[in-house]
PDB file with one MODEL, atoms N, CA, C and O in Angstrom:
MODEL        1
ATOM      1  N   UNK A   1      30.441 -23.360 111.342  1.00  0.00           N
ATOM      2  CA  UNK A   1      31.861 -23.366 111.113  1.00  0.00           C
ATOM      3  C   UNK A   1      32.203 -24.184 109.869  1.00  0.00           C
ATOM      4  O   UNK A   1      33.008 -23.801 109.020  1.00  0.00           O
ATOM      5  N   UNK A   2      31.540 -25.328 109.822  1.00  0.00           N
ATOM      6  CA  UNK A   2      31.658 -26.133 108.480  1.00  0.00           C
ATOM      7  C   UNK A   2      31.264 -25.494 107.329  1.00  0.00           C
ATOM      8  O   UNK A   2      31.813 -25.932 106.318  1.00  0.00           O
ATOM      9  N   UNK A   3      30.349 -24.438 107.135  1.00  0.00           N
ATOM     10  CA  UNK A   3      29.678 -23.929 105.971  1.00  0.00           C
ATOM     11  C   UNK A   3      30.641 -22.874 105.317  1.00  0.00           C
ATOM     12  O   UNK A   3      30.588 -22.383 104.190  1.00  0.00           O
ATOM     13  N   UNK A   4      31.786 -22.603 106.622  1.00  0.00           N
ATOM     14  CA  UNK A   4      32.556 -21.432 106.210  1.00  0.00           C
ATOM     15  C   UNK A   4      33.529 -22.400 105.383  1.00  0.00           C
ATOM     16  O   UNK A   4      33.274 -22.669 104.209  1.00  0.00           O
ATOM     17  N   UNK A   5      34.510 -22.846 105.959  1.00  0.00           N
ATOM     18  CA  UNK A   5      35.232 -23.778 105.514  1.00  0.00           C
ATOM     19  C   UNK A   5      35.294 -24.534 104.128  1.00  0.00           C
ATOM     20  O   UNK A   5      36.235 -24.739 103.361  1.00  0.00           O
ATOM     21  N   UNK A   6      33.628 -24.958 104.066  1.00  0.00           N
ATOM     22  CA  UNK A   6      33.455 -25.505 103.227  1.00  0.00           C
ATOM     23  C   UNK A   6      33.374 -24.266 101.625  1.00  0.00           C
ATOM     24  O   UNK A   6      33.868 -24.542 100.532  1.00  0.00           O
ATOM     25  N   UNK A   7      32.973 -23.571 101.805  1.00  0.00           N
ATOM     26  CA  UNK A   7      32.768 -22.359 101.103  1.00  0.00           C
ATOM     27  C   UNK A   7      33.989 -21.746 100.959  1.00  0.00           C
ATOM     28  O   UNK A   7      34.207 -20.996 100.008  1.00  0.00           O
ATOM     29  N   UNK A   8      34.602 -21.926 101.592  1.00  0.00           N
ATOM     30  CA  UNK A   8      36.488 -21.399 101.471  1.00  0.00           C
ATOM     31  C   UNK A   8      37.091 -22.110 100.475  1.00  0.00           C
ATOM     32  O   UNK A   8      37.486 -21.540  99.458  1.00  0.00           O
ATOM     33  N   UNK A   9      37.242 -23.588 100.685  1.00  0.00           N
ATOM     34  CA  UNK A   9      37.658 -24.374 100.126  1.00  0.00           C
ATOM     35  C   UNK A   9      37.213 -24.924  98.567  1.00  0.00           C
ATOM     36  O   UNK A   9      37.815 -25.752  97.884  1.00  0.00           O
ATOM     37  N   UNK A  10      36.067 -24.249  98.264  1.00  0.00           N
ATOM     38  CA  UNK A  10      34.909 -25.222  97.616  1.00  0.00           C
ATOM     39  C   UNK A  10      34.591 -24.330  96.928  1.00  0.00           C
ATOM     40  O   UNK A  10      34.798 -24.717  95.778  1.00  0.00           O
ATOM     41  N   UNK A  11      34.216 -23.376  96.913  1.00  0.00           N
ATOM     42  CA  UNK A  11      33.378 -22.456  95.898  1.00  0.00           C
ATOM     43  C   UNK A  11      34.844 -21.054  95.456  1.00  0.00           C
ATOM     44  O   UNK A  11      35.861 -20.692  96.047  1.00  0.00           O
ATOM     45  N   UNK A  12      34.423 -20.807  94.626  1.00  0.00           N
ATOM     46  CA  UNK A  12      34.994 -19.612  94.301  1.00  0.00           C
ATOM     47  C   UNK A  12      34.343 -18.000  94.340  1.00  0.00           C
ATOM     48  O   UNK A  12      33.303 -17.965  94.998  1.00  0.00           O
ATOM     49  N   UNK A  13      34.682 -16.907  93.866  1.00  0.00           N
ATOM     50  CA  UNK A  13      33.806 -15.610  93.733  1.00  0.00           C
ATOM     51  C   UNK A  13      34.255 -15.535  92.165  1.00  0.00           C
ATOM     52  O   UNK A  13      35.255 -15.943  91.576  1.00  0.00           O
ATOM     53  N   UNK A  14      32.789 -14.662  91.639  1.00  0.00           N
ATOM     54  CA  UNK A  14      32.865 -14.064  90.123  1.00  0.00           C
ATOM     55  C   UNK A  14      33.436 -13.583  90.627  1.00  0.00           C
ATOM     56  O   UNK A  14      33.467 -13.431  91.848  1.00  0.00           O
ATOM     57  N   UNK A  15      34.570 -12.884  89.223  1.00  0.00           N
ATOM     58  CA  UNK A  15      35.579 -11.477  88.918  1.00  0.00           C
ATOM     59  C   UNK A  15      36.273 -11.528  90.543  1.00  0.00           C
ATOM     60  O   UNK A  15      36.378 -10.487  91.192  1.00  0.00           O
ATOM     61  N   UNK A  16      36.766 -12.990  91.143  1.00  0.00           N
ATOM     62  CA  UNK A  16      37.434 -12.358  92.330  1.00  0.00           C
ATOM     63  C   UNK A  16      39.067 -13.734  92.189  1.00  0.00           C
ATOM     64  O   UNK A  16      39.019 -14.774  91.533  1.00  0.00           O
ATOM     65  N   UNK A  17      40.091 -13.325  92.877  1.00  0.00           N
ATOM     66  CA  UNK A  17      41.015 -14.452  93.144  1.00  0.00           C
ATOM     67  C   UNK A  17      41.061 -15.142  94.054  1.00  0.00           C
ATOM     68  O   UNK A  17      41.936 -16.004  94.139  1.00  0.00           O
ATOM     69  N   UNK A  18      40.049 -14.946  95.079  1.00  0.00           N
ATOM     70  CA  UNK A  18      40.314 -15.063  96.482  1.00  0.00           C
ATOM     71  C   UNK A  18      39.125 -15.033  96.961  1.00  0.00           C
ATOM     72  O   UNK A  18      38.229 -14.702  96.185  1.00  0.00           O
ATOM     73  N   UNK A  19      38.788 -15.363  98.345  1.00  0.00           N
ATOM     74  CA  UNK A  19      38.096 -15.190  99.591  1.00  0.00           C
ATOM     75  C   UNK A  19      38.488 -14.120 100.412  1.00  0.00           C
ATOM     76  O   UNK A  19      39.571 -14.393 100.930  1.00  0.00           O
ATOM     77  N   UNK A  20      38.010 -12.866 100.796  1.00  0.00           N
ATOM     78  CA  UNK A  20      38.112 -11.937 102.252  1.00  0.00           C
ATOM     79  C   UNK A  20      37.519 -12.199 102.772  1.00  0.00           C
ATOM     80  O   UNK A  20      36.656 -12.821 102.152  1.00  0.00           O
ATOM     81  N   UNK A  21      37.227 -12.090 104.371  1.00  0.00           N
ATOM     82  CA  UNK A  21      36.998 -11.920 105.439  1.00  0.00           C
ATOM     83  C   UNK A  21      35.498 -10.775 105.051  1.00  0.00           C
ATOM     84  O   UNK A  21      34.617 -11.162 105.817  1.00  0.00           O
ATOM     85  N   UNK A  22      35.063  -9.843 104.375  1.00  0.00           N
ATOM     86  CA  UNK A  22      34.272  -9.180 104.596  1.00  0.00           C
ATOM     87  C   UNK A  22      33.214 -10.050 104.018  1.00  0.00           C
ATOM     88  O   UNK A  22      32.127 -10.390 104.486  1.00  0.00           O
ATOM     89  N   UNK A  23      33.928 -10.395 102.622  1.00  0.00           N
ATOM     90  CA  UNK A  23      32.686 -10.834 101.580  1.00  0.00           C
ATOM     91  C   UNK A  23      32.263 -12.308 101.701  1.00  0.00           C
ATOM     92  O   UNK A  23      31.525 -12.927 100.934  1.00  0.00           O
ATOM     93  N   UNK A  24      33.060 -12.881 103.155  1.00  0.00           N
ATOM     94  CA  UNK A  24      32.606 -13.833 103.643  1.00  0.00           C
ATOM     95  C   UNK A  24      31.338 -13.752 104.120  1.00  0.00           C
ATOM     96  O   UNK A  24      30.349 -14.430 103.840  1.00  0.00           O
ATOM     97  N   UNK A  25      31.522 -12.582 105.090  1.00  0.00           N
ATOM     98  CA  UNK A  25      30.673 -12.455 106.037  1.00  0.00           C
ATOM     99  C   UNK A  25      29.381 -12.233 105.281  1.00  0.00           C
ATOM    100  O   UNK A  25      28.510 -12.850 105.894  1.00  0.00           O
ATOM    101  N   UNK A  26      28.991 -11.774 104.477  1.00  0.00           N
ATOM    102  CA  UNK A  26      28.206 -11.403 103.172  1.00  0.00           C
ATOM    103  C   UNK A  26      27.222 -12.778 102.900  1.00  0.00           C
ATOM    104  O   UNK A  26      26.044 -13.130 102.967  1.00  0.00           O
ATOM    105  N   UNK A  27      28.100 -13.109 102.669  1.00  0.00           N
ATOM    106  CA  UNK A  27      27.699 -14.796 102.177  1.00  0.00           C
ATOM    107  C   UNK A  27      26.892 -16.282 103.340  1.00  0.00           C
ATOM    108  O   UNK A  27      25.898 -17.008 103.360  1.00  0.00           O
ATOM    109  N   UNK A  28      28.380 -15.958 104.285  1.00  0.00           N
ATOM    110  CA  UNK A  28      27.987 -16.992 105.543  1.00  0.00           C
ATOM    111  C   UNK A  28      27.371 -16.707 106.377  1.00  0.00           C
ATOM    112  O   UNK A  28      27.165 -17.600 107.199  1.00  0.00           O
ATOM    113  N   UNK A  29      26.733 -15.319 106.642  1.00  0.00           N
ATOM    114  CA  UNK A  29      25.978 -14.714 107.750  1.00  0.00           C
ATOM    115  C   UNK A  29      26.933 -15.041 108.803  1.00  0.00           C
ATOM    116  O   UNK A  29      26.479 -15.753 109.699  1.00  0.00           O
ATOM    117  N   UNK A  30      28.515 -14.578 108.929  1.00  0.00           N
ATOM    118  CA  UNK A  30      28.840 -14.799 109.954  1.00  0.00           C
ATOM    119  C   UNK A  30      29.914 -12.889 110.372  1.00  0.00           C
ATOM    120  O   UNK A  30      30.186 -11.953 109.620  1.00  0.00           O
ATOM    121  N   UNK A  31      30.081 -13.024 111.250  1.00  0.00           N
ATOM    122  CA  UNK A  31      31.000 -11.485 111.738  1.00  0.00           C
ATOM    123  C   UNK A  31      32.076 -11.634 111.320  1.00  0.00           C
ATOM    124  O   UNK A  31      32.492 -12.761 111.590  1.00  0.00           O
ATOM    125  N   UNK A  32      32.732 -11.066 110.800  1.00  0.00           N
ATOM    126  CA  UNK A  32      34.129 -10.687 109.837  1.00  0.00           C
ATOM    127  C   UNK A  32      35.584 -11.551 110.913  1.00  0.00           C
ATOM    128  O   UNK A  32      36.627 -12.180 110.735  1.00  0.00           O
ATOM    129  N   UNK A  33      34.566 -10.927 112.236  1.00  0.00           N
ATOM    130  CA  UNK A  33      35.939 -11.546 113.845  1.00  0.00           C
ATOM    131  C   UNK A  33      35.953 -13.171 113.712  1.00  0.00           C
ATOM    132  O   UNK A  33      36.964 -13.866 113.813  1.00  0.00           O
ATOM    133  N   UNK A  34      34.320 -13.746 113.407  1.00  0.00           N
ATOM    134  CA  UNK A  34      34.137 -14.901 113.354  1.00  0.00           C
ATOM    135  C   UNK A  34      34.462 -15.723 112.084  1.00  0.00           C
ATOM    136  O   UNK A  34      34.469 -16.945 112.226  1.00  0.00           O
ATOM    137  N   UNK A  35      34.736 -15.203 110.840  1.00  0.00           N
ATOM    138  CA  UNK A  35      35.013 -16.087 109.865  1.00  0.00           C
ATOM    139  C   UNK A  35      36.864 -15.900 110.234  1.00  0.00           C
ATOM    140  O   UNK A  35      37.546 -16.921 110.335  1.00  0.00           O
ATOM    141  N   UNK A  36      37.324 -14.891 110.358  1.00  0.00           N
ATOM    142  CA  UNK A  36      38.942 -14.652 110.854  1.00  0.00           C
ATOM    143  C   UNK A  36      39.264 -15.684 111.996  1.00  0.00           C
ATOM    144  O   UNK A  36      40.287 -16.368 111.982  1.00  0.00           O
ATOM    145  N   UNK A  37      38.185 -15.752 113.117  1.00  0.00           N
ATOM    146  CA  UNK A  37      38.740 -16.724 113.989  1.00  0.00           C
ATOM    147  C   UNK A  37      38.809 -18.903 113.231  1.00  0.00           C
ATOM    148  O   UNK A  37      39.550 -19.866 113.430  1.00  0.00           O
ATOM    149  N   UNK A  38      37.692 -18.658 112.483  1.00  0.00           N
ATOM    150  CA  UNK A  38      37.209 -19.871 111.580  1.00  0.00           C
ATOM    151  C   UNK A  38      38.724 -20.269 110.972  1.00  0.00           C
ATOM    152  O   UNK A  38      39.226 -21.325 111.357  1.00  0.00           O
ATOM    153  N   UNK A  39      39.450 -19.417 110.018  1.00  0.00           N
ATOM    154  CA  UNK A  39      40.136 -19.874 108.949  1.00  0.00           C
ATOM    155  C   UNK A  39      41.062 -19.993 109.803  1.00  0.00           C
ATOM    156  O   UNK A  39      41.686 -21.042 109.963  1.00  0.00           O
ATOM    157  N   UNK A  40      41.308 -18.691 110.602  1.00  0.00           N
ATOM    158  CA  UNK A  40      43.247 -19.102 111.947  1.00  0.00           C
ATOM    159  C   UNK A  40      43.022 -20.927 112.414  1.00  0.00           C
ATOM    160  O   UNK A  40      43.751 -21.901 112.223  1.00  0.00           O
ATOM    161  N   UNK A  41      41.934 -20.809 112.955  1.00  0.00           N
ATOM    162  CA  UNK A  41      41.525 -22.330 113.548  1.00  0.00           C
ATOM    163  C   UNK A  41      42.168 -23.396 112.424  1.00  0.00           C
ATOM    164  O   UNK A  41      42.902 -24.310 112.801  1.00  0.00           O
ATOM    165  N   UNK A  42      41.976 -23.286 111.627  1.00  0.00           N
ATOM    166  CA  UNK A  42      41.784 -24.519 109.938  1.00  0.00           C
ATOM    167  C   UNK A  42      43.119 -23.975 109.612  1.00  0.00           C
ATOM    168  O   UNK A  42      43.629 -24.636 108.708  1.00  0.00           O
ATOM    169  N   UNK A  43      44.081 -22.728 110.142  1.00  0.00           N
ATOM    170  CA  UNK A  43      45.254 -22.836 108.639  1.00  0.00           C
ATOM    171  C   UNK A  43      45.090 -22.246 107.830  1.00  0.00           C
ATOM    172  O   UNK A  43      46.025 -21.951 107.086  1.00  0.00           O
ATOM    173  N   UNK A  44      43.830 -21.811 107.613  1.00  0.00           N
ATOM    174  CA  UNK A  44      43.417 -21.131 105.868  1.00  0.00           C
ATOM    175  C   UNK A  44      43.850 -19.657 105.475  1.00  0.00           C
ATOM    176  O   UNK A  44      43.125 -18.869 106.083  1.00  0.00           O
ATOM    177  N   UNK A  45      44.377 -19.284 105.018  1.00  0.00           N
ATOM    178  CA  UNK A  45      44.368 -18.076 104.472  1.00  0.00           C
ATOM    179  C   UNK A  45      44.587 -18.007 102.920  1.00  0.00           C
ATOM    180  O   UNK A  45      45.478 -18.277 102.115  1.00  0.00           O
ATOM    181  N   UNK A  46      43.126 -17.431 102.917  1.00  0.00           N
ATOM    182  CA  UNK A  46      42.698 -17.547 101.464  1.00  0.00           C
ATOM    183  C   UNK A  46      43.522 -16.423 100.711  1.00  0.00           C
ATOM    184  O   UNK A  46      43.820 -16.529  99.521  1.00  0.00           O
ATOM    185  N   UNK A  47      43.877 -15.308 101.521  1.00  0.00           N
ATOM    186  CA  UNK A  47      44.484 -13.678 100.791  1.00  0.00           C
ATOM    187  C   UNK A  47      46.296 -14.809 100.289  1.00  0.00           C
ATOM    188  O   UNK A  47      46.772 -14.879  99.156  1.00  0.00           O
ATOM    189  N   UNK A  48      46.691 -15.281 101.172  1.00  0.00           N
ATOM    190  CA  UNK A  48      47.521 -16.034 100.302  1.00  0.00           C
ATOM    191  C   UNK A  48      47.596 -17.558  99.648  1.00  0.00           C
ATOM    192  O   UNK A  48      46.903 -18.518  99.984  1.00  0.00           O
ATOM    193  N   UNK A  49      48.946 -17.511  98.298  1.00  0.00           N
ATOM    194  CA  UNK A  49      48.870 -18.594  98.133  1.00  0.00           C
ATOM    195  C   UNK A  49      50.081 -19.113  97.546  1.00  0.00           C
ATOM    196  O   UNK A  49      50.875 -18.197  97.333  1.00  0.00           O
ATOM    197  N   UNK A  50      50.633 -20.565  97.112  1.00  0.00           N
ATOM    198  CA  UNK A  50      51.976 -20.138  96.447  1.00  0.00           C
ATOM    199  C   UNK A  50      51.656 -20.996  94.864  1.00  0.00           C
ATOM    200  O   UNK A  50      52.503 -21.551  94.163  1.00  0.00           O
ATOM    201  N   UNK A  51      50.302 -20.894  94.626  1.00  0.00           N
ATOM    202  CA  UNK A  51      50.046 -21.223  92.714  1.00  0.00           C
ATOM    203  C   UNK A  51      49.714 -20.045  92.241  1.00  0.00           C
ATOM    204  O   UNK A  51      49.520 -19.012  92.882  1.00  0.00           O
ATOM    205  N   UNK A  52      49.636 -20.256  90.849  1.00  0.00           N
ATOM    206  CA  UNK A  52      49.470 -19.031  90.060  1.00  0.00           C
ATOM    207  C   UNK A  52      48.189 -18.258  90.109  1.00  0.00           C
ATOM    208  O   UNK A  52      47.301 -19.101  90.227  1.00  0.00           O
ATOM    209  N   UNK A  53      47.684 -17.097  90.078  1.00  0.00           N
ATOM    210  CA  UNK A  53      45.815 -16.663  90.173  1.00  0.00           C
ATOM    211  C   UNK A  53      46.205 -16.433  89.134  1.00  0.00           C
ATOM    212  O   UNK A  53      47.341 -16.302  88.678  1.00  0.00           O
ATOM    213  N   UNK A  54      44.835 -16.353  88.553  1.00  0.00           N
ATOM    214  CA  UNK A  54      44.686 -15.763  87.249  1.00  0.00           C
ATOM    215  C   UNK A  54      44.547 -14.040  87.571  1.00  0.00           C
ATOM    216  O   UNK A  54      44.405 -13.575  88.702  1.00  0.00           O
ATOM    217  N   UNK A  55      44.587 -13.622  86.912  1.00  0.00           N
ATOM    218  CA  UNK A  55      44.208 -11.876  86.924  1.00  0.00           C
ATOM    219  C   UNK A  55      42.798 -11.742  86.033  1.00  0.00           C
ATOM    220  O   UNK A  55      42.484 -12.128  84.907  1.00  0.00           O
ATOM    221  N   UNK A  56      41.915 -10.805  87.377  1.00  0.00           N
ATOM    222  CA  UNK A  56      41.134 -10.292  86.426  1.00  0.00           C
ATOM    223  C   UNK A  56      41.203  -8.788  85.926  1.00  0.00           C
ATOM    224  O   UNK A  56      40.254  -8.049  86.191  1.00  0.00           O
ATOM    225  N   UNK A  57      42.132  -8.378  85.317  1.00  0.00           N
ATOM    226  CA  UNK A  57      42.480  -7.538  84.651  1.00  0.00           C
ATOM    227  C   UNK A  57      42.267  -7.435  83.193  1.00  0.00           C
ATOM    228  O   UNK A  57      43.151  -7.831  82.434  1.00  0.00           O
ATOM    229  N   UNK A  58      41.182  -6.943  82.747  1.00  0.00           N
ATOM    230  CA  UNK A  58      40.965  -6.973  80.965  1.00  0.00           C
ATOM    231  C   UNK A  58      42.409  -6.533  80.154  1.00  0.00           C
ATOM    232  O   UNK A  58      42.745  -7.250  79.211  1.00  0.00           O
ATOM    233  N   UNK A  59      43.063  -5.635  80.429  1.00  0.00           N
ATOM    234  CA  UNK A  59      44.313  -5.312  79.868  1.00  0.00           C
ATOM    235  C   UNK A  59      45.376  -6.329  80.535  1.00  0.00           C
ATOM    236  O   UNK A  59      46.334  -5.564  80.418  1.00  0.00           O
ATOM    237  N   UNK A  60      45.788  -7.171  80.985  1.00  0.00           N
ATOM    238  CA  UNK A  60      46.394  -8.148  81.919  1.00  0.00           C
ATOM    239  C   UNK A  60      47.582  -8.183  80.619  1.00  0.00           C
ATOM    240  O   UNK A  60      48.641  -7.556  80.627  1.00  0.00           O
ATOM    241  N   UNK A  61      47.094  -9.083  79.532  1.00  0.00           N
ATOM    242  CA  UNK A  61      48.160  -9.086  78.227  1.00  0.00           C
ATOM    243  C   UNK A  61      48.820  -8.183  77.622  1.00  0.00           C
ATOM    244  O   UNK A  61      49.883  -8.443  77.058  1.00  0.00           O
ATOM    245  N   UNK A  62      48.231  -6.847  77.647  1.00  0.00           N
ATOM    246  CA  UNK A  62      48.569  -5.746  76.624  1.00  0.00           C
ATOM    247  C   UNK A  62      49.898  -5.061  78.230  1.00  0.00           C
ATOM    248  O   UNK A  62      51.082  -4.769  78.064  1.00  0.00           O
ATOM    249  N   UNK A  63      49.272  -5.016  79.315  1.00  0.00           N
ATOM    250  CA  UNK A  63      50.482  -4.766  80.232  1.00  0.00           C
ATOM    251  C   UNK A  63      51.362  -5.535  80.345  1.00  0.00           C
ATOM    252  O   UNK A  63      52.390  -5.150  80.903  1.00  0.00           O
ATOM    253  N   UNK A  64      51.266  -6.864  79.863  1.00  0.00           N
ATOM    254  CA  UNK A  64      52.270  -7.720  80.396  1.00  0.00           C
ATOM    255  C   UNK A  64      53.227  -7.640  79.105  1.00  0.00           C
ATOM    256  O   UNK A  64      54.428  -7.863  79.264  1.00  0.00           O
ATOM    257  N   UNK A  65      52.686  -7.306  77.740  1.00  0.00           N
ATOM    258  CA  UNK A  65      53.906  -7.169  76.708  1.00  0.00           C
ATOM    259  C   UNK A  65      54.465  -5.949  77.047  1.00  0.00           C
ATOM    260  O   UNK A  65      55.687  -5.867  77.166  1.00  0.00           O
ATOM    261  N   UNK A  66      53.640  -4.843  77.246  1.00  0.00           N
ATOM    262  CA  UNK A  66      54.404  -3.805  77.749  1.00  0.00           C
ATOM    263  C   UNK A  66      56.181  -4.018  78.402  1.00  0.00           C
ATOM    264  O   UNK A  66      57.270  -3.502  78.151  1.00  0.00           O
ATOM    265  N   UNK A  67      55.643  -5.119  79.380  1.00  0.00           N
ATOM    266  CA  UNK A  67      56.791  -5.192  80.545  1.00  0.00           C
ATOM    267  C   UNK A  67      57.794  -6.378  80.014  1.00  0.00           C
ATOM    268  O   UNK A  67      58.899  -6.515  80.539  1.00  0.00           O
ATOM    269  N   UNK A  68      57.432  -7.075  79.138  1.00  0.00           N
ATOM    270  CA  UNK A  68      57.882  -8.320  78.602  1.00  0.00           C
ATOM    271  C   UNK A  68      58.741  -8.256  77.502  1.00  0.00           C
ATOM    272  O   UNK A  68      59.847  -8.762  77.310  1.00  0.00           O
ATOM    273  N   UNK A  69      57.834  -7.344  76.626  1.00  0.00           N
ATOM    274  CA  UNK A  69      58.046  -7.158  75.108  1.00  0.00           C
ATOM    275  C   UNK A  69      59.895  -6.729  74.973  1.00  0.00           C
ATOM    276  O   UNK A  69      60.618  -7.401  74.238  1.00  0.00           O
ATOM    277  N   UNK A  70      60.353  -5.741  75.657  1.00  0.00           N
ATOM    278  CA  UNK A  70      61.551  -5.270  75.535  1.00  0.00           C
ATOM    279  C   UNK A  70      62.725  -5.977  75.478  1.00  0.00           C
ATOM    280  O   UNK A  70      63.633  -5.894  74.652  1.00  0.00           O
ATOM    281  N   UNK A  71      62.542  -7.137  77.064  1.00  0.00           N
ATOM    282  CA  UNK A  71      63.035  -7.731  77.570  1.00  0.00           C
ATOM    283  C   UNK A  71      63.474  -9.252  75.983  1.00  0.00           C
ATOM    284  O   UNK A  71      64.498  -9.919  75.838  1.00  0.00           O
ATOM    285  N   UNK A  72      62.507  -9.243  75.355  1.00  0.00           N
ATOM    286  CA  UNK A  72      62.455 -10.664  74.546  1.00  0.00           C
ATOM    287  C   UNK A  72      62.734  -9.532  72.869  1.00  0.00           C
ATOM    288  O   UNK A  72      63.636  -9.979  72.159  1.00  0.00           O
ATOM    289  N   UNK A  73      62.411  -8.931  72.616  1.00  0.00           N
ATOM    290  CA  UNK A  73      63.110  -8.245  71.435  1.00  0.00           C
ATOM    291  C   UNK A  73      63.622  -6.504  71.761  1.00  0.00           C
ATOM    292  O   UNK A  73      63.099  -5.495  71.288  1.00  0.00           O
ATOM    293  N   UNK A  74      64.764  -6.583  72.686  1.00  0.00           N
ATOM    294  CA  UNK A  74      65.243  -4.985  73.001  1.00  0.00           C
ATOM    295  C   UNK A  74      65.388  -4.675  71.530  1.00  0.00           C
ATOM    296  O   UNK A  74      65.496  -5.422  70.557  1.00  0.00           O
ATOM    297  N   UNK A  75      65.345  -2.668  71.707  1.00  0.00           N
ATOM    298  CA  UNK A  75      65.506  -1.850  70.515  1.00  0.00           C
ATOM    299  C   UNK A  75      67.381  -2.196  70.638  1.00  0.00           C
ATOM    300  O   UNK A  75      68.082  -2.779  71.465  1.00  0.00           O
ATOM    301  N   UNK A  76      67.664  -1.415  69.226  1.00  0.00           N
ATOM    302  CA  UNK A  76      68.757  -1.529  69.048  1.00  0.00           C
ATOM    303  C   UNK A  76      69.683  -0.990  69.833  1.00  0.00           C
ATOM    304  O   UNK A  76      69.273   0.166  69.726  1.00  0.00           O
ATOM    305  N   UNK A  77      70.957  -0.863  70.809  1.00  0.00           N
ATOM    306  CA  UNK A  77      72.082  -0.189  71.338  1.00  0.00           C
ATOM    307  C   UNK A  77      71.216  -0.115  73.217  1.00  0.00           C
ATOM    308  O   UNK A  77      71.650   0.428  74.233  1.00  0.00           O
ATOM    309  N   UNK A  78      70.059  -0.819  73.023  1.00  0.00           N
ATOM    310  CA  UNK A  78      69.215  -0.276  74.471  1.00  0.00           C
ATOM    311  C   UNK A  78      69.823  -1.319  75.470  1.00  0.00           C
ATOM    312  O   UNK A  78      70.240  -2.449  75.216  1.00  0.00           O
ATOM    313  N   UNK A  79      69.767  -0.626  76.728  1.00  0.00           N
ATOM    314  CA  UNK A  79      69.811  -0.871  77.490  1.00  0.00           C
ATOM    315  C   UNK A  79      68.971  -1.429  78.680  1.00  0.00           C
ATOM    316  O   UNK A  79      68.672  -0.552  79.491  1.00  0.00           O
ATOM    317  N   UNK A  80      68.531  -2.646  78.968  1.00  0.00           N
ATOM    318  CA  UNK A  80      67.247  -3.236  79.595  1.00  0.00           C
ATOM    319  C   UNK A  80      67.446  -3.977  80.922  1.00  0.00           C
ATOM    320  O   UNK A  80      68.059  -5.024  81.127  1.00  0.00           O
ATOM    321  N   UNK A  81      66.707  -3.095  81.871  1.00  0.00           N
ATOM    322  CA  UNK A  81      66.954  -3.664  83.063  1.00  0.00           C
ATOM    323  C   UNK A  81      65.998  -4.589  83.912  1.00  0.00           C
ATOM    324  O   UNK A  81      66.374  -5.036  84.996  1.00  0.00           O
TER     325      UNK A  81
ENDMDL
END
């Protein structure tokens, strides 16, 4: 139970934001029911959080001016919602 925990808290995944329940089980040699009953016990839920993740999205910037860009220099007479 400590190894889960500790591995929750403590380590991270390449290319991941988070901890699941499957790719726990992967790791801790434990049943998907048993790392779920682990974190309810502790409070933990790794799927949420209220700081920022990073994105691993290679285009992450080029979408985010997409959605940004308008908003901080609209075209002329446009309308931006």
């Amino acid at each position: 139970m400590e190894a889960v925990i500790a591995k929750t808290l403590e380590e991270t995944l390449p290319n991941a934001t988070h901890w699941w329940t499957r790719r726990m089980t992967h790791t801790a040699v434990r049943s998907q029911t048993a790392v779920s009953r682990i974190w309810r016990a502790f409070g933990r839920q790794p799927h949420r959080t209220e700081s920022f993740r990073r994105s691993t999205d290679p285009l992450f910037v080029d979408k985010g001016r997409d959605v940004v860009g308008p908003d901080l220099d609209p075209p002329e007479r446009a309308v931006v919602f």
